[in-house]
Residue, then its C-alpha position, 0 to 999 in steps of 0.5 A: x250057346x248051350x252044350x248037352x252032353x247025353x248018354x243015350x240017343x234015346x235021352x238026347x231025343x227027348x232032349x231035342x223034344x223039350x227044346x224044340x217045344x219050348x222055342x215054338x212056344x217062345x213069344x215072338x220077338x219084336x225086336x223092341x229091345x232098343x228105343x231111340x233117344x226120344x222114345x227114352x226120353x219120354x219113357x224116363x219121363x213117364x217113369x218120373x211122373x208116375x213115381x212123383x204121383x205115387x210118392x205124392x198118395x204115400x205123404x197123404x196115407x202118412x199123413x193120415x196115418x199120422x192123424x189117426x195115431x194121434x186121435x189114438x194117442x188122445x184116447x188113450x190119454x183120456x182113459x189115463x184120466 
């Protein structure tokens, strides 16, 4: 609970106005805030998983990171020659 304190009528109307507008374009709520213990469950799993397979296509692009700096590495070697 929030308090305006106004100093006209005119600045509390408009006030009032900006506040009313904002609460009608508020999305509605769905009241989905809260999951059951199996819905969690299954959300944290899902959580798991896609986080397993992105830290899974992180190793391959270090992976091929890796390869190509030795390529690199290789060339520059062979310049020094």
């Amino acid at each position: 609970m929030y308090e305006f304190v106004c100093s006209s009528q005119k600045e509390k109307r408009q006030w009032y106005a900006i506040i009313t507008d904002a609460i009608a374009k508020a999305p509605e709520d769905t009241g989905d805030l809260f999951h059951s213990p199996e819905e969690e469950k299954k959300l944290a799993e899902e959580r798991l998983k896609r986080r397993n397979e992105i830290l899974d296509t992180m190793k391959g692009k270090d992976k091929e990171l890796s390869d190509l700096v030795d390529e690199k590495n290789k060339l520059v070697h062979e310049l020094k020659v």
